[in-house]
C-alpha positions as CSV (number, residue, x, y, z in Angstrom):
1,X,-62.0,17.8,-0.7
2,X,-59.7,17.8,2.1
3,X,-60.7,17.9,5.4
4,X,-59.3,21.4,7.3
5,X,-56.6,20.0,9.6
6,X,-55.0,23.1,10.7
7,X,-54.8,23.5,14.5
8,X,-57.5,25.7,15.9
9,X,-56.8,29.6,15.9
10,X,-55.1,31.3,19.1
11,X,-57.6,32.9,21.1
12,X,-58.1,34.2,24.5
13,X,-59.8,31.1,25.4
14,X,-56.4,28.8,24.7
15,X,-54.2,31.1,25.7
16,X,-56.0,31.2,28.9
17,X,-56.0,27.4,28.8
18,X,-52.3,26.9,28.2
19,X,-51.9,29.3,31.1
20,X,-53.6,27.6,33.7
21,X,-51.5,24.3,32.1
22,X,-47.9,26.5,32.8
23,X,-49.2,27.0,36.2
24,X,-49.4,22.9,36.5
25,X,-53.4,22.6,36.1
26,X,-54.0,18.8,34.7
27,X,-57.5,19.9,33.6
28,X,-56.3,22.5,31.2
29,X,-53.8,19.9,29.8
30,X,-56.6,17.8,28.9
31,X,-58.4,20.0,26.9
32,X,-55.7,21.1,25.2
33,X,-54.7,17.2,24.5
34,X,-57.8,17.0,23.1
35,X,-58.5,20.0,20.8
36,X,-55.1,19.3,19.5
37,X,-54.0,15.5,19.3
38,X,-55.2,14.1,16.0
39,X,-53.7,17.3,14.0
40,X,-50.5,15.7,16.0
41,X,-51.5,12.7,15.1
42,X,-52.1,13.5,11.2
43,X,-48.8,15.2,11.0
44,X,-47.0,12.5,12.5
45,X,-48.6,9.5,9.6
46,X,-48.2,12.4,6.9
47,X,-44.2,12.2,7.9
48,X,-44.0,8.6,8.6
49,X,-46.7,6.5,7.6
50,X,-47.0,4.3,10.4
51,X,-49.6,3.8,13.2
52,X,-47.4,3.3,16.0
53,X,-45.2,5.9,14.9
54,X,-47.8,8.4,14.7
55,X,-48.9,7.4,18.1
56,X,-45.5,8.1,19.4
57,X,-45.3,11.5,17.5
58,X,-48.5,12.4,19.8
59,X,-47.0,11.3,23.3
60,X,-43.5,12.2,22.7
61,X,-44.6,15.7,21.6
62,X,-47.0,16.4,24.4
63,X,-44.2,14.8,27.0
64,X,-41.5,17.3,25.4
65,X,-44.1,20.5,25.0
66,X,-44.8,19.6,29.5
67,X,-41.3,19.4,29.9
68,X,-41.1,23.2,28.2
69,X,-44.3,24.2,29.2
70,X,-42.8,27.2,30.8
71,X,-40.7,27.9,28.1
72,X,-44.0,28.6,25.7
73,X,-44.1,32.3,24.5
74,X,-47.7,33.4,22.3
75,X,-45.9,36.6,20.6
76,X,-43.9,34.2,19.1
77,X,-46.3,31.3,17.6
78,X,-49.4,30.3,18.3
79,X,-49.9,27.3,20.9
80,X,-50.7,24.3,17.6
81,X,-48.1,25.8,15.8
82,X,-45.6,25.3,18.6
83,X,-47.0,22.0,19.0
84,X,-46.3,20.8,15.1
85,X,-42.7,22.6,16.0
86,X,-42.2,20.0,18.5
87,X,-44.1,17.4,16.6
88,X,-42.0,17.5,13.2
89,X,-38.7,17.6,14.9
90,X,-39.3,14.7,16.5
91,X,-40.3,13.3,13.0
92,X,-37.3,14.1,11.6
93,X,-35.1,12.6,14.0
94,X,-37.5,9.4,13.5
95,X,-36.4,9.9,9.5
96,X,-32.6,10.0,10.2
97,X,-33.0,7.0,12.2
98,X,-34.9,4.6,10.0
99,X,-34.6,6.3,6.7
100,X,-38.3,6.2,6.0
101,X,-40.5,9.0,4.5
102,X,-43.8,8.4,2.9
103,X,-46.5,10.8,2.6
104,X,-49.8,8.9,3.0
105,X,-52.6,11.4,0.2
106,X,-50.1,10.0,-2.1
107,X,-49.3,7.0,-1.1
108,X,-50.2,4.0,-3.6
109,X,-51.5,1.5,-0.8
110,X,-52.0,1.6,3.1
111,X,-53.7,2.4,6.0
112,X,-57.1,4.7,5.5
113,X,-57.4,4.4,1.5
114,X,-59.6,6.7,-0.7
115,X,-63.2,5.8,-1.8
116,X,-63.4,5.5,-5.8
117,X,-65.9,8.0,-6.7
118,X,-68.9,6.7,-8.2
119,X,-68.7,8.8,-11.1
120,X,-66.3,7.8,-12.6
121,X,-66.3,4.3,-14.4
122,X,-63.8,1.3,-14.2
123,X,-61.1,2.7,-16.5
124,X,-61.1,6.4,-15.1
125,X,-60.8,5.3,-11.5
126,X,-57.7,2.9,-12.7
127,X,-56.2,6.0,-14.6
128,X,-56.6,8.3,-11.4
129,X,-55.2,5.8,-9.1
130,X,-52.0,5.3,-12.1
131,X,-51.8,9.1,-11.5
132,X,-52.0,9.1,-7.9
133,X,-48.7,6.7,-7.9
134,X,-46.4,8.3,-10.1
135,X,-46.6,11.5,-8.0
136,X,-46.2,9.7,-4.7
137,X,-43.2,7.8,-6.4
138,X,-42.2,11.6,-7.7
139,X,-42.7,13.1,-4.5
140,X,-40.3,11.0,-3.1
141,X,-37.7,11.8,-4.9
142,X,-37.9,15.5,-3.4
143,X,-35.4,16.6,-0.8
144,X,-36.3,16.2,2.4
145,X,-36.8,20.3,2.8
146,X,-39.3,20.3,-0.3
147,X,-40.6,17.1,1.2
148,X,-41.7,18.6,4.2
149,X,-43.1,22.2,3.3
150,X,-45.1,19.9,0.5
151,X,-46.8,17.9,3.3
152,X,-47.4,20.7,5.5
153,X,-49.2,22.8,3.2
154,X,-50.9,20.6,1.0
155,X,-51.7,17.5,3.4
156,X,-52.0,19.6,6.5
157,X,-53.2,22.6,5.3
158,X,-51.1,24.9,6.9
159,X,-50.6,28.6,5.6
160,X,-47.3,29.4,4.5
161,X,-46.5,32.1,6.9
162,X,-47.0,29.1,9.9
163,X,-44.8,26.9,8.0
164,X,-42.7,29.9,8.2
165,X,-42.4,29.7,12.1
166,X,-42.3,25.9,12.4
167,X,-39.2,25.9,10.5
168,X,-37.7,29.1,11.3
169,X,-36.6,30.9,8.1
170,X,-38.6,33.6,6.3
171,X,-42.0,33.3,4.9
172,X,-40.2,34.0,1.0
173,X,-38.2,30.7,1.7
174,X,-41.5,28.4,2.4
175,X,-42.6,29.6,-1.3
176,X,-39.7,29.1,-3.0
177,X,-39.3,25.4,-1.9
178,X,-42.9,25.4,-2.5
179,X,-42.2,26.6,-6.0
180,X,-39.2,24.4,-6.3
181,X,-41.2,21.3,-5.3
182,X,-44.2,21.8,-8.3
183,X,-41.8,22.4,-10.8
184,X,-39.6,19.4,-10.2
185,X,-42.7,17.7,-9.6
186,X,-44.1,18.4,-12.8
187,X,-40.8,17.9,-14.4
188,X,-40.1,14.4,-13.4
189,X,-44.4,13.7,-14.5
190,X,-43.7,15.0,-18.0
191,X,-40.8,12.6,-18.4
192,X,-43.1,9.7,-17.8
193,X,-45.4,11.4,-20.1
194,X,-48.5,12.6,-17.3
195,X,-49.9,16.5,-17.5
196,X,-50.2,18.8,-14.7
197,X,-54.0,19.0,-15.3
198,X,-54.6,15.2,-15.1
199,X,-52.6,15.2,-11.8
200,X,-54.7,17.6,-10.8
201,X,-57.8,15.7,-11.8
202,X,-57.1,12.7,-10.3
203,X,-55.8,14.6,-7.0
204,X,-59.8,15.6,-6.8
205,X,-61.5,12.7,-8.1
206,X,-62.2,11.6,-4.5
């Protein structure tokens, strides 16, 4: 199963850090560098599938989210989910300019791949990992809107009312593209002849 990479809930202990790093406290920046870089970091390979590009998406977003530091309000979105804000808009500026979009749980080859699970034998594993390809090759043919709320709530984990504030439009929209993407997902799998429950099977084999 999936590791939980949502960022960490808002509570009185970050806002109270991200108020000591508004008042210019390098300390406070720190920690809050550190309880929320590799969430960055995940979001940014999820959207771009590229080490050094991910790195980027980490230091550009923290440089931009100092720069508006004072600009931060809590009533409005928690402190991660201003940070992913900041973090996918700088991925889709990234997109525009090299045309690239890859999301990496269903990517056929790369950087960090899944263990075969000793379960299963030789002609399952090369079943699930057929699977696993034509839904990354399906998932690419998604818009770039059912692209994105597809990676945010199944790679990252997020809730849809979050997604909901990242990209500012109402929580009904985020399951409706969520919707959208299944069914056009599962559309484009039956025409190469693949179920929805042996997607699913090989989604959880690992």
């Amino acid at each position: 199963m999936m590791q939980n990479t949502t960022p960490p809930e808002q509570g009185e202990a970050e806002l109270a850090l991200v108020e000591r790093w508004q008042n210019d406290d390098s300390s406070a920046f720190d920690q809050l560098y550190t309880r929320h870089a590799h969430t960055i970091y995940r979001l940014g390979w999820a959207m771009l599938q590229q080490k050094q590009a991910a790195e980027d998406v980490v230091q550009e977003t923290f440089l931009r989210a100092y720069k508006a530091r004072k600009r931060f309000d809590p009533s409005r979105a928690s402190f991660g989910t201003w940070l992913y804000q900041i973090a996918l808009n700088y991925c889709r500026s990234h997109l525009r300019r090299k045309r690239l979009t890859t999301i990496p749980w269903l990517r056929p080859t790369g950087e960090g791949p899944d263990l075969p699970d000793s379960r299963l034998g030789p002609e399952s594993c090369a079943l699930h990992g057929e699977y696993r390809r034509l839904l990354w090759e399906s998932v690419q043919k998604l818009s770039a809107p059912l692209k994105e709320v597809v990676t945010l709530h199944y790679y990252m984990e997020m809730p849809a009312v979050d997604i909901a504030v990242m990209l500012n439009c109402p929580e009904g929209t985020i399951y409706s593209r969520l919707h959208n993407a299944r069914r056009r997902l599962a559309e484009t799998l039956a025409a190469q002849g693949v179920t929805a429950s042996e997607i699913l099977e090989a989604q959880n084999a690992h």
